[in-house]
Backbone bond lengths (Angstrom), bond angles and torsions (degrees), N, CA, C in turn:
res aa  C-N    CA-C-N  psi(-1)  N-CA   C-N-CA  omega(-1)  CA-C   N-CA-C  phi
1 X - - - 1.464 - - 1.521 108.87 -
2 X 0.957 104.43 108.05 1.860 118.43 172.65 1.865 112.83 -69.33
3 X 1.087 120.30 133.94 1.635 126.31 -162.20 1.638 92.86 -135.96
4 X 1.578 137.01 113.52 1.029 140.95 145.64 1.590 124.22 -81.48
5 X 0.868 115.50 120.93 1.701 126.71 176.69 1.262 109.91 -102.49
6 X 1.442 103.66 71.08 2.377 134.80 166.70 1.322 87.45 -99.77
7 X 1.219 88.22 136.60 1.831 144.13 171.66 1.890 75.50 -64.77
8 X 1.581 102.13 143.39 1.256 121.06 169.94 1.488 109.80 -76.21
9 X 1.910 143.50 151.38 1.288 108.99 -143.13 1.760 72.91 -103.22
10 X 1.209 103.73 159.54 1.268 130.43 177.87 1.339 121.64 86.60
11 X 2.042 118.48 9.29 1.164 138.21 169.05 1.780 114.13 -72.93
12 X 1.193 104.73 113.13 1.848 103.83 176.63 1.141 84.06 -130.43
13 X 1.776 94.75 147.34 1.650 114.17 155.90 1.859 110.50 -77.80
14 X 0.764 103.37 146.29 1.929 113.54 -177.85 1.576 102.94 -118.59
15 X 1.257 133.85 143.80 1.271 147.99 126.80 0.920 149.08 -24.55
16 X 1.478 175.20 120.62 0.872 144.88 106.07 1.343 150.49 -109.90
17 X 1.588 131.77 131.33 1.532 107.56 -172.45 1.531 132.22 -60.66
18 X 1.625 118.31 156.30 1.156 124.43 162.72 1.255 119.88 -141.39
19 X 1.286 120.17 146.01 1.756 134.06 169.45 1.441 127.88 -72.33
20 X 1.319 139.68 178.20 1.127 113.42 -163.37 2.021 78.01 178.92
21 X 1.688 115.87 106.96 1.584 93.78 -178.22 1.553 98.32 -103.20
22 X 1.070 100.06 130.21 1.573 131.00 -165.64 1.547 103.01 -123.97
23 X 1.186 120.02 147.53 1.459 122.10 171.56 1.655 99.77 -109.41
24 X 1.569 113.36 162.65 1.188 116.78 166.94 1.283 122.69 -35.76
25 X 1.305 100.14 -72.13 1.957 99.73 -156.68 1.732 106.06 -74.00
26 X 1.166 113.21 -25.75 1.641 91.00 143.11 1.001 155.98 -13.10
27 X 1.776 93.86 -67.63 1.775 107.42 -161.40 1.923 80.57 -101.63
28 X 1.240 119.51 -4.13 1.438 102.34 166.43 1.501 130.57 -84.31
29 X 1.369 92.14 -22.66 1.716 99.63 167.63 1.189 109.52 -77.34
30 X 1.134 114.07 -41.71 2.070 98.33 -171.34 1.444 104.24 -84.29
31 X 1.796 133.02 1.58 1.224 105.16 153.73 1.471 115.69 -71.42
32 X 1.722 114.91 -41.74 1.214 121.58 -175.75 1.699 110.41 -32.20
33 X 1.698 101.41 -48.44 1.170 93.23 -149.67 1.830 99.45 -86.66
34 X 1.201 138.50 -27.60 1.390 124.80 132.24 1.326 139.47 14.42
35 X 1.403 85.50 -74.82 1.516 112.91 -173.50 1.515 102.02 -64.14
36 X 1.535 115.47 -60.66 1.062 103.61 -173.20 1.806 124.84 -70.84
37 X 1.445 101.52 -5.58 1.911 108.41 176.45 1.376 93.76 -80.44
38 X 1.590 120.04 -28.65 1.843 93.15 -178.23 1.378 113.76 -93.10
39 X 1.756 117.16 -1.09 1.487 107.23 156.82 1.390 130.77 -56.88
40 X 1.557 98.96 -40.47 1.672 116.95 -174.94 1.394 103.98 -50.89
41 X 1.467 109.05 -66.78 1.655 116.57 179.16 1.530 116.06 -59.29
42 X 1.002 128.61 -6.20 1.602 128.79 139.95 1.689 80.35 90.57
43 X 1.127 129.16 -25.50 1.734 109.25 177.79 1.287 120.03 -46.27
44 X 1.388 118.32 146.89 1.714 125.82 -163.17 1.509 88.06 -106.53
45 X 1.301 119.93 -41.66 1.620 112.43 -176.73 1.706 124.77 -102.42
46 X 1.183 123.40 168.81 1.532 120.23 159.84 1.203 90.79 -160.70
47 X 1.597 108.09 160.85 1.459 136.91 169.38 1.685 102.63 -56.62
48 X 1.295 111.67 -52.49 1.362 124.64 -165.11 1.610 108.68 -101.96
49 X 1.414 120.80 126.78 1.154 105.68 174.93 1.378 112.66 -105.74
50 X 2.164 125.88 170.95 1.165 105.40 -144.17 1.418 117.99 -60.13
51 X 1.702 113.83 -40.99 1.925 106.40 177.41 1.267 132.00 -49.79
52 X 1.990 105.51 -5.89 1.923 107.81 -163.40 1.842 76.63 -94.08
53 X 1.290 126.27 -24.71 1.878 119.73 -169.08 1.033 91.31 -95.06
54 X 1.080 125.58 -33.36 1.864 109.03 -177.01 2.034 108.91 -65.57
55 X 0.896 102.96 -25.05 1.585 112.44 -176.76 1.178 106.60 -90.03
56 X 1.189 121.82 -48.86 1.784 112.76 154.91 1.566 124.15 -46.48
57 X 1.099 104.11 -51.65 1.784 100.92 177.05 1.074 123.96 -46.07
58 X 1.838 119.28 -51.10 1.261 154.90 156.93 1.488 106.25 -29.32
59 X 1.467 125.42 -53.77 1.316 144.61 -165.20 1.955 96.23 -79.36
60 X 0.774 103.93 -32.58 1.859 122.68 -168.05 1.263 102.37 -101.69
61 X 1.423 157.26 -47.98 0.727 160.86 125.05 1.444 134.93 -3.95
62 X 1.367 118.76 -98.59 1.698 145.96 152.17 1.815 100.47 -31.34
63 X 1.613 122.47 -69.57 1.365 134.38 -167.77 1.168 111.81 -87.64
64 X 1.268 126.13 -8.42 1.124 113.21 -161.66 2.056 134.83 41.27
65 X 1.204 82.23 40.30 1.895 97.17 -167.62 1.541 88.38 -75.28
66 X 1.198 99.20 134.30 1.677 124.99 158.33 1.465 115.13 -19.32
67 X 1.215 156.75 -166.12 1.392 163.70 131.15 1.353 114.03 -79.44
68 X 1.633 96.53 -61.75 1.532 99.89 160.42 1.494 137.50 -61.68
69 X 0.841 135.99 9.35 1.184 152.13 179.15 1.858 103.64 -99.32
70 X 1.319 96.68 -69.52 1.812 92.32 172.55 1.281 121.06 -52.71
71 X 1.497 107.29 -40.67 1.642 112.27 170.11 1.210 102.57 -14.30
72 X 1.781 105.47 -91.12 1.073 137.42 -164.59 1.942 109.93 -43.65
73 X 0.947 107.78 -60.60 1.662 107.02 171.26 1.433 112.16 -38.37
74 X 1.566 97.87 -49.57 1.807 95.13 -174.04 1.647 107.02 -96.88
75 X 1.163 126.57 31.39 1.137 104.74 178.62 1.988 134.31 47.69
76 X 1.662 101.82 31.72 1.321 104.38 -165.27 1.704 89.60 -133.28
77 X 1.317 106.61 171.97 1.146 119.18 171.32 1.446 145.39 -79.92
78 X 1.367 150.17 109.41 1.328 133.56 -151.40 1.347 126.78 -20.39
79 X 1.416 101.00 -65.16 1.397 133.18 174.01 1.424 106.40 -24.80
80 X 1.233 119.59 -68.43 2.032 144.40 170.56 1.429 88.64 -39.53
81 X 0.981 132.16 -79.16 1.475 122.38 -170.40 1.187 115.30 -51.73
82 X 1.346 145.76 -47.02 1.392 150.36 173.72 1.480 121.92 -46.27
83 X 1.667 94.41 -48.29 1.671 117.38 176.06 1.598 103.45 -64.87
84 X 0.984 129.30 -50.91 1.238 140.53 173.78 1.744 119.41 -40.61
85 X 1.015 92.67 -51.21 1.338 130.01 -163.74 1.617 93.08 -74.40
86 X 1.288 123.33 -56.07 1.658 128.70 -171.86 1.388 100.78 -86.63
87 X 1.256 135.35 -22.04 1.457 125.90 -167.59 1.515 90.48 -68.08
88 X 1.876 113.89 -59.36 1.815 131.55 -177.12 1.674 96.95 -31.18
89 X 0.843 126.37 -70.90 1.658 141.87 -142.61 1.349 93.34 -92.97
90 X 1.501 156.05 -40.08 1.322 136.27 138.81 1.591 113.33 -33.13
91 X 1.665 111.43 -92.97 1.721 89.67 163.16 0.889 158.67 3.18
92 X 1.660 111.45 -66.78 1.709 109.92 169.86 1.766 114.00 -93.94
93 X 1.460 109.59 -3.80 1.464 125.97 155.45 1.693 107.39 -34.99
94 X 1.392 86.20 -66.37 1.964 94.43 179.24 0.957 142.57 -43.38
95 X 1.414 105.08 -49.68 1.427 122.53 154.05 1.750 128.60 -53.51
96 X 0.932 117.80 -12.39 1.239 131.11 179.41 1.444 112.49 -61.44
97 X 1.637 128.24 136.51 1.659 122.68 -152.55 1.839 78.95 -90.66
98 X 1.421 102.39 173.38 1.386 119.14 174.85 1.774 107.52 -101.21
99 X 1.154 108.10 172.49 1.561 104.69 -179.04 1.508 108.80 -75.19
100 X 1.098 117.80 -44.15 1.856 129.87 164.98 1.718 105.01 -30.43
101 X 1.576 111.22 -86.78 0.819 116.14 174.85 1.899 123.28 -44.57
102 X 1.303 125.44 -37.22 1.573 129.28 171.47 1.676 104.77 -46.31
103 X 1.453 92.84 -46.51 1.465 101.60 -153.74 1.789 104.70 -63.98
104 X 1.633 95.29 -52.96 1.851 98.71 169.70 1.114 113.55 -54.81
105 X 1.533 148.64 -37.54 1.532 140.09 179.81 1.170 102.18 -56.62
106 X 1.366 113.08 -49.98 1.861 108.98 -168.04 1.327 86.07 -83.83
107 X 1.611 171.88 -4.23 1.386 132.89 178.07 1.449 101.45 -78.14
108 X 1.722 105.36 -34.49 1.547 123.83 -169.41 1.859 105.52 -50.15
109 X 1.278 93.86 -65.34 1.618 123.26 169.71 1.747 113.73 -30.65
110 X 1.190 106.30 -43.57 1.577 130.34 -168.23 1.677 104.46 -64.29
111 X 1.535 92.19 -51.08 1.669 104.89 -150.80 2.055 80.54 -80.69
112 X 0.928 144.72 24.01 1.387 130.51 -161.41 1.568 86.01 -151.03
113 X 1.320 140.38 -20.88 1.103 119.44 163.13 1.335 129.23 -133.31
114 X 1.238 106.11 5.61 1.726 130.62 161.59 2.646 86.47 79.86
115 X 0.911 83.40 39.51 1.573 74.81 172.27 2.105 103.48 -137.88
116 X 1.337 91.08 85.45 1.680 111.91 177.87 1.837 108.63 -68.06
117 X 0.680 108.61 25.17 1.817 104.59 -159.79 1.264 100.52 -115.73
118 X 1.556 134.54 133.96 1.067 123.37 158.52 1.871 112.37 -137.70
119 X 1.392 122.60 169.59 1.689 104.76 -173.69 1.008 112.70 -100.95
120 X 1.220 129.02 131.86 1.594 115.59 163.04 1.702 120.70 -110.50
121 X 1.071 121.37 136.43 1.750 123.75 172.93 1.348 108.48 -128.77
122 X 1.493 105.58 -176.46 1.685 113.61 173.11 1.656 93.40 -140.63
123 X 1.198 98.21 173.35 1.604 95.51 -165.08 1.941 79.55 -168.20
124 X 1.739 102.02 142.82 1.578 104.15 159.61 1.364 100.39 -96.66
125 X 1.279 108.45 156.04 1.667 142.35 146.37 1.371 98.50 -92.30
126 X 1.614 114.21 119.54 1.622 112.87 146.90 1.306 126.78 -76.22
127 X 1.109 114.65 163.26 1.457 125.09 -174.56 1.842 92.44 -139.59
128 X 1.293 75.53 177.65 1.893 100.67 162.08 1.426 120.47 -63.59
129 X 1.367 121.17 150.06 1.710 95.98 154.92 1.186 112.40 -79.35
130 X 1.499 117.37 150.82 1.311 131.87 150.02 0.773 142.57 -64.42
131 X 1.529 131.94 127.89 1.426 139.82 -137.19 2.074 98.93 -78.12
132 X 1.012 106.60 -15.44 1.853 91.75 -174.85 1.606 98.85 -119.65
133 X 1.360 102.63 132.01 1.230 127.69 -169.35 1.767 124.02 -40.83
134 X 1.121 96.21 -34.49 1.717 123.09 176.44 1.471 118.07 -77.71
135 X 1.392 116.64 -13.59 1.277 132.97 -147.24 1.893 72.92 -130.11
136 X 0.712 113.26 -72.33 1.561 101.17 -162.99 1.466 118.28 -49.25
137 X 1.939 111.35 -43.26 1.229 105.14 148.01 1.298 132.13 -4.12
138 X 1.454 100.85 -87.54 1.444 119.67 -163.16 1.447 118.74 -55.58
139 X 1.656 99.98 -17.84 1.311 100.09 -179.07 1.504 134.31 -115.64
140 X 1.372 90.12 15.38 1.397 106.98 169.04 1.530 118.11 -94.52
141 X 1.431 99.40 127.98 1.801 114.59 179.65 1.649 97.37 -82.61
142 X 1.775 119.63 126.93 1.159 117.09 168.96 2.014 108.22 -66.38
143 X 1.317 96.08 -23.11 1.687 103.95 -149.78 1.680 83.85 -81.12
144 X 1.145 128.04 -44.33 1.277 118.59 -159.52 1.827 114.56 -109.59
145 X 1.723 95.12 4.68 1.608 104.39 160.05 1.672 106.31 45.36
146 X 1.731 86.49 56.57 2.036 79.67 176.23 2.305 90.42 -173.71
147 X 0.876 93.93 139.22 1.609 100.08 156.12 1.806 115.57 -36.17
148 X 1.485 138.07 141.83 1.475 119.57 140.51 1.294 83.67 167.04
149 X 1.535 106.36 -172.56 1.544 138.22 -160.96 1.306 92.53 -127.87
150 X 1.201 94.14 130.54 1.440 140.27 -176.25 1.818 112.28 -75.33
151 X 1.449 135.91 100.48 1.791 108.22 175.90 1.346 98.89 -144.91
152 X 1.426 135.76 164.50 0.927 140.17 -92.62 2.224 81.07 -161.36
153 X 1.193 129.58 116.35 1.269 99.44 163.01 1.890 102.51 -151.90
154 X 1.691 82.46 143.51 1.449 102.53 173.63 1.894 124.27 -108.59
155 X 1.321 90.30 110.52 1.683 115.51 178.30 1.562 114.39 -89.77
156 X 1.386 100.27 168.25 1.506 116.26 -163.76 1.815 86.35 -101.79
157 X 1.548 127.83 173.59 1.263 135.56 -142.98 1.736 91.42 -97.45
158 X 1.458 108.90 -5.56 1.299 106.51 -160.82 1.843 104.02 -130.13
159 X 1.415 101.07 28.36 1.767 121.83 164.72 1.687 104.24 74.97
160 X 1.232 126.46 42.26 1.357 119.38 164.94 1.285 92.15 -135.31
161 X 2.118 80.42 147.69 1.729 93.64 -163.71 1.922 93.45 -86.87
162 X 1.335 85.05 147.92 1.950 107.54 175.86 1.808 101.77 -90.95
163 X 1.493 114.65 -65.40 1.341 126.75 -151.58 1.860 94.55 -127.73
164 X 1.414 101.98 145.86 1.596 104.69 162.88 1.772 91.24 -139.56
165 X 1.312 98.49 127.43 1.522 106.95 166.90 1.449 112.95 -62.81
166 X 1.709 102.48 160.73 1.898 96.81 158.74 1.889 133.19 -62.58
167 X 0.802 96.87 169.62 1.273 97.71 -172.70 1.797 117.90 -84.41
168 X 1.483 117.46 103.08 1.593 94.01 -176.58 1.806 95.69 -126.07
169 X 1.770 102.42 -178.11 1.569 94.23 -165.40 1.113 100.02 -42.56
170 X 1.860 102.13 -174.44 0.965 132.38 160.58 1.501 127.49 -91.88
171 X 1.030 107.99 12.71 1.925 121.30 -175.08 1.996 84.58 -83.96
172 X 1.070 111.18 -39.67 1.563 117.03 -142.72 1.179 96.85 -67.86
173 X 1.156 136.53 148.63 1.778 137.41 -154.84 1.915 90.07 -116.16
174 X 1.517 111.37 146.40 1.414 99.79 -163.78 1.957 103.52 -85.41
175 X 1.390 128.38 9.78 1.132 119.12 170.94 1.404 114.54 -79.85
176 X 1.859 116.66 -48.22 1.313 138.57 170.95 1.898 91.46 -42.00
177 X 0.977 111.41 -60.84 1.467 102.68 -178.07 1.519 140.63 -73.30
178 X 1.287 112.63 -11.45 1.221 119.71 157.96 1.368 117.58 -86.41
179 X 1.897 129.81 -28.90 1.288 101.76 149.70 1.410 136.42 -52.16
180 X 1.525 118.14 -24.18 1.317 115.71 -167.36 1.714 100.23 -73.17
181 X 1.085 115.52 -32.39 1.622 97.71 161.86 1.477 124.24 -103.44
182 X 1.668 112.56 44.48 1.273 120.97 154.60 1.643 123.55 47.62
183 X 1.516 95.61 33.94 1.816 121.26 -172.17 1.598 101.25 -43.91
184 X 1.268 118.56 -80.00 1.971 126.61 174.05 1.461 87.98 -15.04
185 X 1.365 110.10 -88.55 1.396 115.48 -157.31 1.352 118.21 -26.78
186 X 1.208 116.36 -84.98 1.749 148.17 164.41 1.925 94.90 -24.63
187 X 0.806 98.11 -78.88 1.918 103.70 169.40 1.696 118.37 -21.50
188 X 1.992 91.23 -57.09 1.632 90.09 -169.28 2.018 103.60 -77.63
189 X 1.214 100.31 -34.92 1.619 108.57 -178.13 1.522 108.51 -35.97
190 X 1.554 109.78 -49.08 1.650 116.74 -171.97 1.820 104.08 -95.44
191 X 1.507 110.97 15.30 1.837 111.04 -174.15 1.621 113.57 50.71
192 X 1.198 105.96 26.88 1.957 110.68 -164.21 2.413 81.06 -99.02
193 X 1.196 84.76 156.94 1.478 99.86 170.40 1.671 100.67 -157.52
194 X 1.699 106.02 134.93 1.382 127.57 176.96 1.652 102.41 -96.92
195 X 1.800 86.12 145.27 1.628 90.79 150.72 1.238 130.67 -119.35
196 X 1.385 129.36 145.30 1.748 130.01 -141.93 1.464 96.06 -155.31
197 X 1.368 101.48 134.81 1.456 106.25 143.05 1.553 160.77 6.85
198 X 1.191 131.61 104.06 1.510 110.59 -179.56 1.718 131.87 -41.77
199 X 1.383 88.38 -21.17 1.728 90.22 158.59 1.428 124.25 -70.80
200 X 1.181 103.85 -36.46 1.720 92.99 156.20 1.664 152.81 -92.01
201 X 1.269 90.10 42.89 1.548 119.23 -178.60 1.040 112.37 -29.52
202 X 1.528 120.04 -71.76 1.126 141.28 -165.49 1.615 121.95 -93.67
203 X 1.383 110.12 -5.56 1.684 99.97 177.98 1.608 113.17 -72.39
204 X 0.869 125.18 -2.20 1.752 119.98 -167.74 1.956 93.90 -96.78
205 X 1.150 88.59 115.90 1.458 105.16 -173.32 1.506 123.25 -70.57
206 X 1.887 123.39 -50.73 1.542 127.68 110.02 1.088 142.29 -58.50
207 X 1.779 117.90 88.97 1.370 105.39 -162.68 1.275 102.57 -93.76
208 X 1.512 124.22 -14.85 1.572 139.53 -148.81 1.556 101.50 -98.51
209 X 1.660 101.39 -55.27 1.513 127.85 -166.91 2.376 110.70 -65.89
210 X 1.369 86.47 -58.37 1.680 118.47 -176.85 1.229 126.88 -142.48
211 X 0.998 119.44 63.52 1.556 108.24 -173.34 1.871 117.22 -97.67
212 X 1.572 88.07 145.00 1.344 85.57 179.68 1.549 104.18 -129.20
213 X 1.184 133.64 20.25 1.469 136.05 156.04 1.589 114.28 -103.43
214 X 1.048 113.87 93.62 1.689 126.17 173.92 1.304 104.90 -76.99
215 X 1.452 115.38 137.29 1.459 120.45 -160.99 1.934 99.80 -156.14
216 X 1.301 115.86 130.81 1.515 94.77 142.68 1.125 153.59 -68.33
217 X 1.498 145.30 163.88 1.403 148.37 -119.06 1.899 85.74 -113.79
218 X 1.414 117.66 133.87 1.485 106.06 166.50 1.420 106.54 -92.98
219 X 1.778 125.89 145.23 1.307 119.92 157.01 1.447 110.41 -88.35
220 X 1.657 102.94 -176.81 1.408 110.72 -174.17 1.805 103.34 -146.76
221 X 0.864 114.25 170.87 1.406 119.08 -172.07 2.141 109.31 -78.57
222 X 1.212 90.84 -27.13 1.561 100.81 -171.47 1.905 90.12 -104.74
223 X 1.473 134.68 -29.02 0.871 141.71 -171.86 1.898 122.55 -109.96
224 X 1.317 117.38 40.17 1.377 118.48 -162.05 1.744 114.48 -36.77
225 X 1.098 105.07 166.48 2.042 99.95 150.94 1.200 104.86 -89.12
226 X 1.474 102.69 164.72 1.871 124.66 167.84 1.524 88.44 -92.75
227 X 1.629 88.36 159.80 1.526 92.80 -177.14 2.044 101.99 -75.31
228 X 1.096 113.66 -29.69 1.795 97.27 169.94 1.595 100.44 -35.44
229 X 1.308 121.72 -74.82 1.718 145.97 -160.86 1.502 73.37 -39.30
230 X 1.373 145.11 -109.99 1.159 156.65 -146.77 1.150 117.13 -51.85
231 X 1.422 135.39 -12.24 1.809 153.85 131.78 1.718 98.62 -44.84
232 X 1.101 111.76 -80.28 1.551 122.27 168.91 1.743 109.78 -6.03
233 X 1.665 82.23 -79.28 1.449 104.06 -157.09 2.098 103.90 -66.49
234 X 1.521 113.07 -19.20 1.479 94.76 162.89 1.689 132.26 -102.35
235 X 1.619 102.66 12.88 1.433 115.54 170.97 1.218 94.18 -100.33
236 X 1.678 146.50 -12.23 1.537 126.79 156.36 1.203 108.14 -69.92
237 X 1.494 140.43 -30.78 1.218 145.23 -177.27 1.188 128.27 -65.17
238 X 1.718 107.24 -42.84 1.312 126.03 -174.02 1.984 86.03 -88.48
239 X 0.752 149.18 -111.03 1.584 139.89 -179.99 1.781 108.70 0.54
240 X 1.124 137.14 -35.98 1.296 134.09 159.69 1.469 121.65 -81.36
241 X 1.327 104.11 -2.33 1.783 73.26 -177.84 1.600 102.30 -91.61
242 X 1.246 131.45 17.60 1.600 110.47 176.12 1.735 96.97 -89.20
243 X 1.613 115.99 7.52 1.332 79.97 166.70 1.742 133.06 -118.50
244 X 1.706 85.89 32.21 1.515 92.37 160.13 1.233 113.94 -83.40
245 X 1.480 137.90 3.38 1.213 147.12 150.79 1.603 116.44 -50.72
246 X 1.251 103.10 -30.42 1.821 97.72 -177.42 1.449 85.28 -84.29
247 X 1.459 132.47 -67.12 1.052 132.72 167.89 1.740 129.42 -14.96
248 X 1.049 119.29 -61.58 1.643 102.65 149.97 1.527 131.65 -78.37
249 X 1.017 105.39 -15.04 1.450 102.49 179.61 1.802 114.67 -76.12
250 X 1.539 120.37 -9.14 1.076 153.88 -166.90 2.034 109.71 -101.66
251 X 1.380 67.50 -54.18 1.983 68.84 177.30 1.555 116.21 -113.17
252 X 1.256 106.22 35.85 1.874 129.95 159.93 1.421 104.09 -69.51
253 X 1.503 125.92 -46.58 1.220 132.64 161.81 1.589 109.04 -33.80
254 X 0.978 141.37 104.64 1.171 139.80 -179.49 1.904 127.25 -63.25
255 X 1.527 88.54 -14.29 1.558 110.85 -170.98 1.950 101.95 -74.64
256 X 1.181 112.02 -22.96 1.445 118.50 -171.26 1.759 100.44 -83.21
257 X 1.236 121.71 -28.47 1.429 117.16 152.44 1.316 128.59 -5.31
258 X 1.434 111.21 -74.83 1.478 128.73 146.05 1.515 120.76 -162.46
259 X 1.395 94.35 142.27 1.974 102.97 -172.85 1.113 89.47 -61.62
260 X 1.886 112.73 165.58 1.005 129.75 163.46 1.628 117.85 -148.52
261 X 1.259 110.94 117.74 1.522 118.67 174.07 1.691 96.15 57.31
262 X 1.411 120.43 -108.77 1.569 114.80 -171.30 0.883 132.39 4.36
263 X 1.970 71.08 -83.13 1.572 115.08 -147.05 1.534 100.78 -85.49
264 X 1.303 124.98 -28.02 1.586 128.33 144.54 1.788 113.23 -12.18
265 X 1.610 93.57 -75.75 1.427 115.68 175.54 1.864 115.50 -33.55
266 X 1.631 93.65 -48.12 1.786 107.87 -175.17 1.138 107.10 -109.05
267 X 1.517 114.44 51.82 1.574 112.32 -178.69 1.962 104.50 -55.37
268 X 1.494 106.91 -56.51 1.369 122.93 172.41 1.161 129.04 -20.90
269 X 1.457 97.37 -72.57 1.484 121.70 171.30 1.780 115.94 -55.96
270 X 1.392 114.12 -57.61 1.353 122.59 174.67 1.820 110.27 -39.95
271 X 1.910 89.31 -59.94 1.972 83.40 -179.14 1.063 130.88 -52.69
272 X 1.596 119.40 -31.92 1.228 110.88 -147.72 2.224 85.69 -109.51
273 X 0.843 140.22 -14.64 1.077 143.79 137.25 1.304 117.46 -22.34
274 X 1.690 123.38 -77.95 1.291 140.76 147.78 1.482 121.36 -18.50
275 X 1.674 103.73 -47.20 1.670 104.72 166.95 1.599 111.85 -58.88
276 X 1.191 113.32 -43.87 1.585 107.40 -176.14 1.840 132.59 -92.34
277 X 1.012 86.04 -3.26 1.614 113.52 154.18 1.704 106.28 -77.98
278 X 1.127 102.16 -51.61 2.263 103.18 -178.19 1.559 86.22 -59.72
279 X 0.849 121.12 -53.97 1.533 126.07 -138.55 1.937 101.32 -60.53
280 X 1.133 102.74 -41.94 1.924 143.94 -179.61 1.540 104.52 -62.11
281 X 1.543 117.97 -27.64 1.111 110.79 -142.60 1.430 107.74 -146.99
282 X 1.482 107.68 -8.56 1.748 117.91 167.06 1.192 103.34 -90.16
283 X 1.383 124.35 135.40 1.824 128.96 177.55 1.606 85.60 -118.40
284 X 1.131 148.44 15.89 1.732 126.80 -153.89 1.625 81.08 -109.29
């Protein structure tokens, strides 16, 4: 049995343009960093040269445009776009500061402007579900009634993100996860103290003695606040909200919308990539 794969007749692919506002040193780092993934691979040629992949990434990235879709514009193959796409986000992956190192800029930072404070939150990324049953588990948030990855991020007092943790399920509650990277500790070592959330009540291990997780006070029905406690609790609020600023400035990327298949796979890699692209690309 013979099978032809013809275009239905009167089927055309169509065009169309789109914009994308990008600042310079942006779109100059992710050629850089291009450039230098097709040194590594020692290839002398490509279909695409680095500004036609840097505009794809950008397009994949920022828009979240299909693979297939650019394919088709550029006349290249899915695959090429994907590869493209993972070489960028390994690359500027690398560059990405460590929590060690975050933590010394801001103690350094501290002692030069007497402002020790920095924010920390967690926030999900959805994704897809995952195709194996055990795996989907893990990655379902009861609280937020949806599939995603779970990360962890630390901003400066004035809404730019410093640190983005790795990416783990979404079952994982974000206090359980900031002990696992031993935040108090690391915090008190550099004398730095964050402010966080009522979800993080309980991670500050000396809260009485040293504390370096500032939090508001929860009430209770048998246990009200005083109105001080409730003064308290909206000068922690009002001091946190610049860091839903890292928070959008972070998920402008349009790709954090929701993972898919891959980039699911490179939740890690994708975020903290994404951190250094914000970082490139916030002037505020």
């Amino acid at each position: 049995m013979t099978k032809t794969n013809t275009n239905a007749e009167g089927r055309l692919i169509v065009f169309y343009q789109a914009g994308i506002q990008i600042n310079t040193p942006t779109l100059t780092l992710l050629i850089d960093v291009l450039r230098q993934a097709r040194l590594r691979s020692g290839s002398r040629w490509r279909i695409l040269s680095d500004q036609q992949a840097a505009l794809i990434v950008l397009a994949v990235l920022r828009h979240d445009q299909r693979p297939a879709d650019l394919a088709a514009a550029y006349q290249i193959s899915h695959s090429t776009v994907r590869r493209r796409v993972l070489e960028a986000i390994t690359g500027l992956a690398a560059r990405a500061p460590r929590l060690d190192r975050v933590l010394h800029r801001a103690a350094r930072r501290a002692t030069q402007t007497a402002e020790p404070m920095l924010l920390l939150d967690g926030t999900l990324i959805r994704t897809h579900r995952p195709g194996d049953k055990r795996q989907a588990r893990r990655h379902y948030s009861g609280k937020h009634r949806c599939h995603g990855v779970l990360v962890l991020i630390l901003s400066s007092h004035d809404g730019h993100p410093l640190w983005v943790s790795a990416a783990t399920p979404g079952r994982t509650g974000e206090s359980t996860y900031a002990r696992r990277h031993q935040l108090p500790a690391r915090l008190r070592a550099h004398d730095l103290a964050v402010l966080a959330d009522k979800g993080l009540t309980r991670l500050d291990d000396q809260p009485d003695t040293d504390p370096t997780v500032i939090t508001g006070r929860r009430g209770s029905k048998h246990h009200p606040l005083s109105q001080t406690q409730k003064d308290a609790n909206q000068l922690v609020a009002s001091l946190r909200a610049t860091n839903e600023h890292a928070f959008n400035n972070l998920k402008q990327w349009r790709i954090l919308h929701r993972l898919r298949g891959t980039y699911r796979q490179h939740a890690t890699t994708l975020l903290r990539a994404l951190l250094v692209l914000t970082a490139a690309h916030t002037t505020r």
